[in-house]
N, C-alpha and C positions, 0 to 999 in steps of 0.2 A: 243567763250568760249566753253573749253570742257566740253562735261556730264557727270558728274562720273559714274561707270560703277560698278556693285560688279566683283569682281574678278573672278567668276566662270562664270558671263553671258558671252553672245557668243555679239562680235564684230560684226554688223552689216553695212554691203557695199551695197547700190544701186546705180547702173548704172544708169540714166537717160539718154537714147539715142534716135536718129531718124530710123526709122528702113529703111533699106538696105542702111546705109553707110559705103562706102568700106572703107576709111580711117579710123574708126571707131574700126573694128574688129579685126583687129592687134592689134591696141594700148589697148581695151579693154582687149584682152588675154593674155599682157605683164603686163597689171596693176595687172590683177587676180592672176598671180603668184608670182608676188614682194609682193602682200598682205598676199598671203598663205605665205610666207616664215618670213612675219614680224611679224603674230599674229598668234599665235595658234589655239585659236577656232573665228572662223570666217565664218560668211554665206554670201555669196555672192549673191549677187543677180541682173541680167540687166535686166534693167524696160523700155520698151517699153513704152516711153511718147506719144503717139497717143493714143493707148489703156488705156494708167493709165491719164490722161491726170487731174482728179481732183486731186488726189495724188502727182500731180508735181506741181501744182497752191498750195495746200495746204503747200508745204516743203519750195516753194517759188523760184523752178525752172523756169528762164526763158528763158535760152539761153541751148544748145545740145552741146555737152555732159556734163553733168551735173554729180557730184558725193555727193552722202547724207551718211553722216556715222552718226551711232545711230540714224538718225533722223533728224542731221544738216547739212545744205546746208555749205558744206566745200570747194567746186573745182566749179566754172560756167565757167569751161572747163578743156580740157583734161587734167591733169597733167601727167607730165611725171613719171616712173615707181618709182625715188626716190621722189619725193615730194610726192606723194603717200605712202610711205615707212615710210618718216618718219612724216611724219601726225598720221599714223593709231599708230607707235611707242611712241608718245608722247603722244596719249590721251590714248594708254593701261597702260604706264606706270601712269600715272593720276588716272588711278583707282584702283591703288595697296597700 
């Protein structure tokens, strides 16, 4: 279920990743720009789940790569650059 958003807040993306996987970092920086291009104010953010590792038991991440928008565990894996597109499109539009 999507969170309603006020219109002016900023659309929040973390990355829940394994750190140094090579497959990983491609597709992470093709995700990042299909997002920039679908929401305007957007903060991105990749979260090193080793280091955050209470913050990804807490969202309810259990599987790499992981993606949380606003706070919800949305993708428990990679989505491709349009599923991601219009995920973030449907829940901005949701809070207008």
């Amino acid at each position: 279920m999507a969170r309603n958003r006020e219109c002016s807040e900023v659309m929040k993306v973390e990355v829940f990743h394994a750190p140094g996987c090579p497959a990983c970092v491609g597709a992470r920086a093709e995700l990042q720009s299909a997002a920039r291009q679908a929401v305007r104010d957007l903060e991105w953010q990749e979260v090193n789940a080793v280091e955050n590792l209470d913050r990804a038991v807490e969202l309810g991440v259990l599987t790499l790569p992981s993606i949380v928008i606003d706070g919800e565990l949305v993708f428990t894996s990679m989505p491709t650059a349009m599923q991601l597109r219009d995920a973030l499109i449907a829940r901005d539009k949701g809070s207008a």
